[in-house]
C-alpha positions as CSV (number, residue, x, y, z in Angstrom):
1,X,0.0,0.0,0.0
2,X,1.4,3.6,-1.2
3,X,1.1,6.7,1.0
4,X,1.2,8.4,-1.9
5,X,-1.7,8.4,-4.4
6,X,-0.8,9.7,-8.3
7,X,-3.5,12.6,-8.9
8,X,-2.3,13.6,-12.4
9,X,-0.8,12.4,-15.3
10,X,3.0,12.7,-16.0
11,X,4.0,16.3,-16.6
12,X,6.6,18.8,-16.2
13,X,6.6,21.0,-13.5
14,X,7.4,24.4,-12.0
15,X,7.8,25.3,-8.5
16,X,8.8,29.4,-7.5
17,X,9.9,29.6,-11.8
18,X,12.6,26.5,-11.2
19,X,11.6,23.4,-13.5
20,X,11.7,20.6,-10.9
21,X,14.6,18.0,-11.8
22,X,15.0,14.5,-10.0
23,X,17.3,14.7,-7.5
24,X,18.1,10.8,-8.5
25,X,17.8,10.2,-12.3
26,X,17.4,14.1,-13.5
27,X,14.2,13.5,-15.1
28,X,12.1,16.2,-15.2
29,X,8.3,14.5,-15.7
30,X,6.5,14.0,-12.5
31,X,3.1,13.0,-11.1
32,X,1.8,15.3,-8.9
33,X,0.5,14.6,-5.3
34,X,-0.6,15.4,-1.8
35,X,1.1,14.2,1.2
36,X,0.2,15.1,5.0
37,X,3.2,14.5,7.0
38,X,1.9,13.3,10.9
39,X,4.2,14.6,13.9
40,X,5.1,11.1,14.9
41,X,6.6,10.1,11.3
42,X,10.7,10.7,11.1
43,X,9.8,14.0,8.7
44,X,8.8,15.9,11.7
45,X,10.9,19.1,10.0
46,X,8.3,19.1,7.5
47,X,4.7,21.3,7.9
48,X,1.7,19.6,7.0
49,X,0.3,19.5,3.7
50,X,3.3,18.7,1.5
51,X,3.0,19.0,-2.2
52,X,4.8,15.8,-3.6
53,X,5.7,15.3,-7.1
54,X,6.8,11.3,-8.2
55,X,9.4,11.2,-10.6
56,X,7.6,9.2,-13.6
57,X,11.2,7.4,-14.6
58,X,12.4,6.2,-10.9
59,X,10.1,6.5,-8.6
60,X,11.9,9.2,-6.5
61,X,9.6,11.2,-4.3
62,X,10.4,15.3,-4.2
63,X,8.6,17.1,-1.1
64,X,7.6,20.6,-1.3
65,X,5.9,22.7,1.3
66,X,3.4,25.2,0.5
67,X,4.6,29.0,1.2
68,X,1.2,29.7,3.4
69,X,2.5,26.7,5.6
70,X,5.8,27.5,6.4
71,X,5.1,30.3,8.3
């Protein structure tokens, strides 16, 4: 079972005008998705939501947190 659920089809995407890359493989097509990061799980640097983006070619997961959430 995934925590994370694919909400869009493979695309390229932009976060802040940067073209998000794959930190692994260097792809740059991703499905986009929703992550809620819980206190007790070992990201507890992380806000909740996250804004997750799976890297169509490896699988590599790239976390993002919303600016309104950072605060």
């Amino acid at each position: 079972m995934s925590i994370f659920k694919k909400e869009t089809e493979a695309l390229s995407y932009t976060v802040k005008d940067k073209e998000i890359k794959c930190g692994h493989c260097g792809n740059n097509i991703f499905h986009r998705s929703y992550s809620r990061i819980e206190p007790v799980n070992v990201f507890t640097f992380a806000p909740n939501p996250a804004d997750c983006y799976i890297c169509a070619s490896c699988g590599h997961v790239e976390w993002f947190v919303p600016d309104e959430e950072k605060e």
